[in-house]
VOGUVEX-101472 format. One record per residue: residue number from 0; residue in one letter; chain; x, y, z of N, C-alpha, C in turn. Coordinates in steps of 0.1 Angstrom, whole numbers. Each point is the difference from the previous one (the first is absolute). Layout:
REM residues N
  seq  type  mol   n.xx   n.yy   n.zz  ca.xx  ca.yy  ca.zz   c.xx   c.yy   c.zz
  NUM     A    A      X      Y      Z      X      Y      Z      X      Y      Z
...
This chain:
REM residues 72
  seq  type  mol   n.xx   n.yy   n.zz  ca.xx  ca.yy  ca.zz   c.xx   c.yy   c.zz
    0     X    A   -382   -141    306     11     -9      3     12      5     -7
    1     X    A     12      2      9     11      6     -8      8    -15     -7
    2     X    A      8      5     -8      6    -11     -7     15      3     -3
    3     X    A      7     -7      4     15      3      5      9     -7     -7
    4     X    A      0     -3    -15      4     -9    -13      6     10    -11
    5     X    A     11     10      5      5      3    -11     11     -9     -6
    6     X    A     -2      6    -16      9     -8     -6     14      7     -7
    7     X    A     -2     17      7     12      6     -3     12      3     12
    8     X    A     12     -4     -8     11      0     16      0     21     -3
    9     X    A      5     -1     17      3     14      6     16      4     -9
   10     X    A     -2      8     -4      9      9    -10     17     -1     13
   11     X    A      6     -2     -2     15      4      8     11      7    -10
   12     X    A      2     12     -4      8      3     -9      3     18     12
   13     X    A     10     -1     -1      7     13      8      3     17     -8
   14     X    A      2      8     -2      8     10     -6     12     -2      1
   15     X    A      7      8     -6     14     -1     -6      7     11      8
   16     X    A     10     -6      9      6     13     10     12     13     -9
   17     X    A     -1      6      6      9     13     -5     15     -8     -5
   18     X    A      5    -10     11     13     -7     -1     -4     -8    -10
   19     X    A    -10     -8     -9     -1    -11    -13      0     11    -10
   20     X    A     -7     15      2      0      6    -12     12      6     -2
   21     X    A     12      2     11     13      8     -5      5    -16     -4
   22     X    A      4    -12      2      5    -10     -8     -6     -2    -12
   23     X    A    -10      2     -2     -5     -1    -15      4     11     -9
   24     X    A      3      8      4      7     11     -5     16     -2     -3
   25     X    A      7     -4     11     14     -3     -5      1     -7     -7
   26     X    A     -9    -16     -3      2     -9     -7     -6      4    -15
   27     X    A     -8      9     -1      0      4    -12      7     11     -7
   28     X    A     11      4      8      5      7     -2     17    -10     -9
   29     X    A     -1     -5     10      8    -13     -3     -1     -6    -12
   30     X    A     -9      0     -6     -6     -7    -14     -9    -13      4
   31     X    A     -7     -4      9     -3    -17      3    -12      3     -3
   32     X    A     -4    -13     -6    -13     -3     -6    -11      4     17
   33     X    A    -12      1    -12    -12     -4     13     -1    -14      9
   34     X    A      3    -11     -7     -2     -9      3      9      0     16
   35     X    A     15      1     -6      9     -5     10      5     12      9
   36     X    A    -11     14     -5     -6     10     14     -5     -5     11
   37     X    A     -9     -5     -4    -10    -12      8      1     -8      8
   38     X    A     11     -8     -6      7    -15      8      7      6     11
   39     X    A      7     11      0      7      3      8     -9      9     12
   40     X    A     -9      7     -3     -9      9      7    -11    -14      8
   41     X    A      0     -9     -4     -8    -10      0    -15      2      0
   42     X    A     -4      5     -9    -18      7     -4     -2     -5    -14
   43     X    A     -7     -2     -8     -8     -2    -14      5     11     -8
   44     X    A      2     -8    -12      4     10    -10     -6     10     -6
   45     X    A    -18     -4      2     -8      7     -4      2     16     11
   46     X    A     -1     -3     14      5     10      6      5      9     -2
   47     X    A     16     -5     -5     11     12      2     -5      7    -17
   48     X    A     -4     -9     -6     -3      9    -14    -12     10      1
   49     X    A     -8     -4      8    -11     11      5      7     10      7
   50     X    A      8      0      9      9     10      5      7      7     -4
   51     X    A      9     -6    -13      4      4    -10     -3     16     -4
   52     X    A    -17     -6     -9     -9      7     -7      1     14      5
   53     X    A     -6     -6     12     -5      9      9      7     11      5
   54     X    A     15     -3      1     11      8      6     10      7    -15
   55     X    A     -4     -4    -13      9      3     -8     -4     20     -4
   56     X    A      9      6     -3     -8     14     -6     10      1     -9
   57     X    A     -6      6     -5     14     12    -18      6     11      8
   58     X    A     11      2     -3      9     11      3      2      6    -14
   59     X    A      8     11      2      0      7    -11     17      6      1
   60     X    A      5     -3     -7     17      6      0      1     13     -5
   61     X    A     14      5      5     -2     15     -1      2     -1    -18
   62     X    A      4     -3     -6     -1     -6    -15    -17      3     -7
   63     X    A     -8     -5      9    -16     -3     -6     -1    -13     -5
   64     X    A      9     -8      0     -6    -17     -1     -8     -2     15
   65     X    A     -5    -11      2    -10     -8      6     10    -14      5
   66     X    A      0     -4     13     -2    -14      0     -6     -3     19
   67     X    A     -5    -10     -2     -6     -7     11     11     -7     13
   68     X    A     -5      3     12      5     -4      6     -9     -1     18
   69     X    A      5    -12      3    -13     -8     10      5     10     14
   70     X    A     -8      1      7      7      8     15     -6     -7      8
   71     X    A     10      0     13    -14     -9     12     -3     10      9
């Protein structure tokens, strides 16, 4: 006898289009927190910081210092 009683909802969460990841880039280019990255992208904060992460790398100046910077 099959039994048809789940108690977990179906996941709805989308990817992040090429056009959310070049605005998250301007706006942190811009200086704007994660937060009010978010509000305006309208997605979770946790999101765009996972994006963040994910999209940040180290450059290297013709100098030899180091700094980070996010690409989409």
């Amino acid at each position: 006898m099959a039994c048809n009683n789940n108690t977990t909802n179906k996941r709805s969460f989308k990817h992040l289009s090429e056009a959310e990841r070049g605005k998250i880039e301007i706006l942190l280019n811009d200086g704007k927190s994660l937060r009010e990255i978010a509000r305006k992208i309208g997605r979770n904060v946790s999101t765009i910081s996972r994006e963040v992460k994910r999209g940040t790398v180290t450059q290297m100046k013709s100098d030899l210092s180091t700094y980070e910077k996010y690409f989409a």
